[in-house]
C-alpha positions in Angstrom: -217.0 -136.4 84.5 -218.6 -139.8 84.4 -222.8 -140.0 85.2 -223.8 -143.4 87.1 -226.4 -145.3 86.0 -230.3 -143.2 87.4 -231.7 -144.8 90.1 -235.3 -144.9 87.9 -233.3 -147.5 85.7 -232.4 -149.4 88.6 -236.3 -149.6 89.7 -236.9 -150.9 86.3 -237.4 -147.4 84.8 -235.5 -146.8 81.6 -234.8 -143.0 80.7 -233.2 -142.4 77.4 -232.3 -138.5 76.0 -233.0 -137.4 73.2 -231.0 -134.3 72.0 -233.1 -132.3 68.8 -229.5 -132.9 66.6 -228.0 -135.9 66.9 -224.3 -135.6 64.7 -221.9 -138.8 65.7 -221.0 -140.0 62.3 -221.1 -143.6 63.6 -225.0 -143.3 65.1 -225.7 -142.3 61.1 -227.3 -145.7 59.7 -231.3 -145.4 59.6 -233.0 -147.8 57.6 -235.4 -147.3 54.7 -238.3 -149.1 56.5 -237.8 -147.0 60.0 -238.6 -143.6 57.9 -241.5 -145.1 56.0 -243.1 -146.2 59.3 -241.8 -142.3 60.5 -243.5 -140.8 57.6 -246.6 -142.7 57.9 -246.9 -141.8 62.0 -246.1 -137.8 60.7 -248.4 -138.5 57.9 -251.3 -139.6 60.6 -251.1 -136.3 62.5 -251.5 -134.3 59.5 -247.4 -133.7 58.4 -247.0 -134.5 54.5 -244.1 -136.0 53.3 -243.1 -132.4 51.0 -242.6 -130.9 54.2 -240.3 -133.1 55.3 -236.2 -132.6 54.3 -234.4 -135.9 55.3 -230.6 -134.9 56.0 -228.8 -138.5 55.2 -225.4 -137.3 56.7 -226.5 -135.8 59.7 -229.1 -138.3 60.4 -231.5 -135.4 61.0 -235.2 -134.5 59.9 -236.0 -130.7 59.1 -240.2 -130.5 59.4 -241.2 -127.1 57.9 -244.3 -126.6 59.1 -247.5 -123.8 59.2 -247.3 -120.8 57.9 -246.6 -117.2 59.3 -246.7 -116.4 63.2 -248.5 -120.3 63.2 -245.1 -121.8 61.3 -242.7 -123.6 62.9 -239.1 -125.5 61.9 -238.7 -128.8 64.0 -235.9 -131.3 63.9 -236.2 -135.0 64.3 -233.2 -137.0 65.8 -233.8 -139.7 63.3 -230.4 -141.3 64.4 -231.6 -141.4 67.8 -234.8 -142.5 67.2 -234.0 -145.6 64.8 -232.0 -146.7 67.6 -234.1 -146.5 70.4 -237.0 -148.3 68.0 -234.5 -151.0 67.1 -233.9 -151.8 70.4 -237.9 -151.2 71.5 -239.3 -154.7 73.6 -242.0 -155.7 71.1 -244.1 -154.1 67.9 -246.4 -152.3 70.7 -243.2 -150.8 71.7 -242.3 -149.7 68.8 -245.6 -148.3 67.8 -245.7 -146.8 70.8 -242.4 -144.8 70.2 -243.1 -144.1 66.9 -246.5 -142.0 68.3 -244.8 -140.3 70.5 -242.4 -139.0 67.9 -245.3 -138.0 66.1 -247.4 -136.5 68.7 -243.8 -134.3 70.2 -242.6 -133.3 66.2 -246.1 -133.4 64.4 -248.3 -131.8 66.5 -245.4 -130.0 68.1 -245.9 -130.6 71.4 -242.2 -130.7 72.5 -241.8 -127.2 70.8 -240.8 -123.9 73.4 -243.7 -122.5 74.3 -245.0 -119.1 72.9 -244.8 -117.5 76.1 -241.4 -116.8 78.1 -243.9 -117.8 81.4 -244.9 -120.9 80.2 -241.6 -122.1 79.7 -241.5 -122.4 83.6 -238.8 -125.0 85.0 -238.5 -126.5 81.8 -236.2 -123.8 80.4 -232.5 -125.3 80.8 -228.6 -124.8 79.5 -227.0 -127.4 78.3 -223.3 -127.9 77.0 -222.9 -128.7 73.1 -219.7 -129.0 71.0 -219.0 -126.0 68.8 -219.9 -128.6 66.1 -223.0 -129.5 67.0 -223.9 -126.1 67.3 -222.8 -125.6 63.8 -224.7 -128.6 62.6 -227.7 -127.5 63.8 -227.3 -124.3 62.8 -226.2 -125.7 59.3 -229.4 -128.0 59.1 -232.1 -125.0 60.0 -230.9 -123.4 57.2 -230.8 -119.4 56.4 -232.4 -116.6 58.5 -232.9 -119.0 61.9 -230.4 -118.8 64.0 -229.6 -120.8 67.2 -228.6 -118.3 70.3 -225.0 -119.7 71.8 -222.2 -118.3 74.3 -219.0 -119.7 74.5 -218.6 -121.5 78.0 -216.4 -117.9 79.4 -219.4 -115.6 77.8 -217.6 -115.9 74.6 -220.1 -113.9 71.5 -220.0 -116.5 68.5 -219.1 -117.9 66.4 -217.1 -120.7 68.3 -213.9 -121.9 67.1 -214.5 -125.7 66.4 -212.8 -128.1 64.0 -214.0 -132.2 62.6 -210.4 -133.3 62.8 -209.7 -132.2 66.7 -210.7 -133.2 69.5 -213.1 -131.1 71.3 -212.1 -129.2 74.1 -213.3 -126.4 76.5 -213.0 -124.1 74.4 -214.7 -125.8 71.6 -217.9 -125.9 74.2 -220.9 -123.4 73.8 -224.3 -123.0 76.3 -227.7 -123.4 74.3 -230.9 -123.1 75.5 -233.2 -126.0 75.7 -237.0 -126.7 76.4 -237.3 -130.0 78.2 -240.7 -132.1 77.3 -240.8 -135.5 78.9 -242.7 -138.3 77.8 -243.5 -141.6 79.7 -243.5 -144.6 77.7 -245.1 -147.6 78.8 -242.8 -150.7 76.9 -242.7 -153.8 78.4 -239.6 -156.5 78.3 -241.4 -159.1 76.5 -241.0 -160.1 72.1 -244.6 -158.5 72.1 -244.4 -155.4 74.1 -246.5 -156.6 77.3 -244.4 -158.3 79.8 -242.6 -156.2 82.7 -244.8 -153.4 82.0 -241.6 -151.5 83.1 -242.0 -147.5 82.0 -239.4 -145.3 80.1 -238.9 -141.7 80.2 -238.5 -140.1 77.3 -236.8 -136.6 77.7 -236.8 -134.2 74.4 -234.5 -131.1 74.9 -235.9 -128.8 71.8 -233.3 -126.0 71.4 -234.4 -122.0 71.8 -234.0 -120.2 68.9 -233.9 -116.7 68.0 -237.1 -116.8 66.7 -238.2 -118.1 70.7 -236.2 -114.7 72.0 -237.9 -112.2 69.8 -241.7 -113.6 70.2 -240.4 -113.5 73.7 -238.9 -109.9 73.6 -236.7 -111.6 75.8 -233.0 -111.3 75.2 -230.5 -114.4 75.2 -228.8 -113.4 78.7 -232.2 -112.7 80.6 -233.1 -116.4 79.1 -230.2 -117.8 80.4 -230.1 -116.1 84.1 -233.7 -117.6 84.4 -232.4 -121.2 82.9 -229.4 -121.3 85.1 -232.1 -121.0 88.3 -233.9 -123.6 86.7 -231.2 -125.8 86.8 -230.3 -124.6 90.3 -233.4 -125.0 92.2 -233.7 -128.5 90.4 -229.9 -129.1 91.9 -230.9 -128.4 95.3 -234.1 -130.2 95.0 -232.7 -133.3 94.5 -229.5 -135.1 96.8 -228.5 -133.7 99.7 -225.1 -131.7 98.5 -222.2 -134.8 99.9 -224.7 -136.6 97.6 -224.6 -135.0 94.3 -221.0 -136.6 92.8 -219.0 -139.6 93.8 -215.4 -139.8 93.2 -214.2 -142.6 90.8 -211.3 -144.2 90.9 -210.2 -142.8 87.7 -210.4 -139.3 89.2 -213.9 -138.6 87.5 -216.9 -137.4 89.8 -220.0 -139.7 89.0 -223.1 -137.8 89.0 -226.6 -138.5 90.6 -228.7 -137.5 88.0 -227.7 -138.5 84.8 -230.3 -136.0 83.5 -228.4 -134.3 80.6 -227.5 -131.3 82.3 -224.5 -132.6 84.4 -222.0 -130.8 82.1 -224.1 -127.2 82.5 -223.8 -128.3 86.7 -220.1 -129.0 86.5 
């Protein structure tokens, strides 16, 4: 299933996703002076450079910060972010992206809440490859573990494989925190401009760690995402709305939100 273009980008409202992984091998090239100018907007919300583990291959950054109940591990979609900043209007831009980064992975304000109540509407299920899943899981390391399903309910681990093509059955349902963040970039070679916004959606990933301070388990936290994702359905088009057919046989989606897969 294809998504059409959202009709925020066709006001002059830009929304990119970021995913908390990011593992295309050709989306992998981040260069040196995009991380210095990372580490330095960590560095100004208090995150030092030894608690950061750069993972080259996977363009990914592990932050391992606070201690105890306070700790917390956040992953950076370095990849991600490289490109959008390359392809920022302007050094404001820029600046501007790289503070949100900073202010959503530093101070951890796109992490899942503390309480299961507070997650409200934000709580979602996506669709990830089997190998993202195990990326992720990969990059977090020993002891934290990332709650999955196969797409039929199936218990993990999920039977994926780097030289196949992924298919349904190579699919798993995570669950994500969404935290949004409007960006205010304009068209122009110095940032102003347009003044044209862009929304900038972070999907952090529930782990188990979430659950247990939770004392919810994975199913209960799913039920309550899949309403979540419902009641934001209905909210929006009317229901001979939703999906257009394409001439290739694809249905085209009216949201392009990031959750189309979990809807189909």
């Amino acid at each position: 299933r294809r998504s059409r273009p959202s009709p925020r980008s066709q006001r002059g409202e830009r929304a990119f996703g970021i995913h908390v992984v990011m593992v295309s091998p050709s989306s992998m090239t981040v260069s040196a002076d995009f991380l210095q100018a990372l580490y330095k907007a960590l560095a100004d919300v208090g995150v030092r450079k030894s608690q950061c583990d750069y993972d080259e291959a996977r363009g990914s950054l592990v932050l391992n910060v606070g201690k105890g109940d306070d700790g917390a591990t956040r992953v950076v979609p370095v990849a991600a972010l490289a490109s959008l900043h390359e392809k920022a209007a302007g050094e404001r831009a820029r600046d501007e992206l790289l503070a949100a980064a900073a202010e959503a992975f530093g101070r951890g304000a796109a992490d899942v809440p503390r309480k299961f109540e507070e997650c409200g509407a934000r709580l979602l299920p996506q669709l990830w490859p089997a190998s993202k899943i195990a990326a992720l899981q990969f990059s977090l390391g020993g002891g934290v573990e990332l709650p999955h399903c196969g797409l039929h309910g199936e218990s993990p681990p999920l039977p994926w494989s780097n030289n196949e093509s992924e298919d349904a059955q190579s699919l798993g349902v995570v669950l994500v925190y969404e935290y949004v963040v409007q960006l205010q970039s304009g068209s122009g070679n110095d940032g102003e401009g347009s003044g044209s916004s862009a929304a900038l959606p972070i999907e952090t990933p529930v782990l188990a760690t979430n659950l247990t301070r939770w004392g919810v388990g994975f199913l209960e936290a799913l039920r309550q995402a899949l309403e979540n994702l419902r009641a934001r359905t209905k909210s929006g088009p009317a229901p001979e709305k939703r999906w257009e057919h394409h001439a290739s046989g694809c249905g085209q989606s009216a949201w392009s939100d990031r959750f189309d897969s979990a809807r189909a």
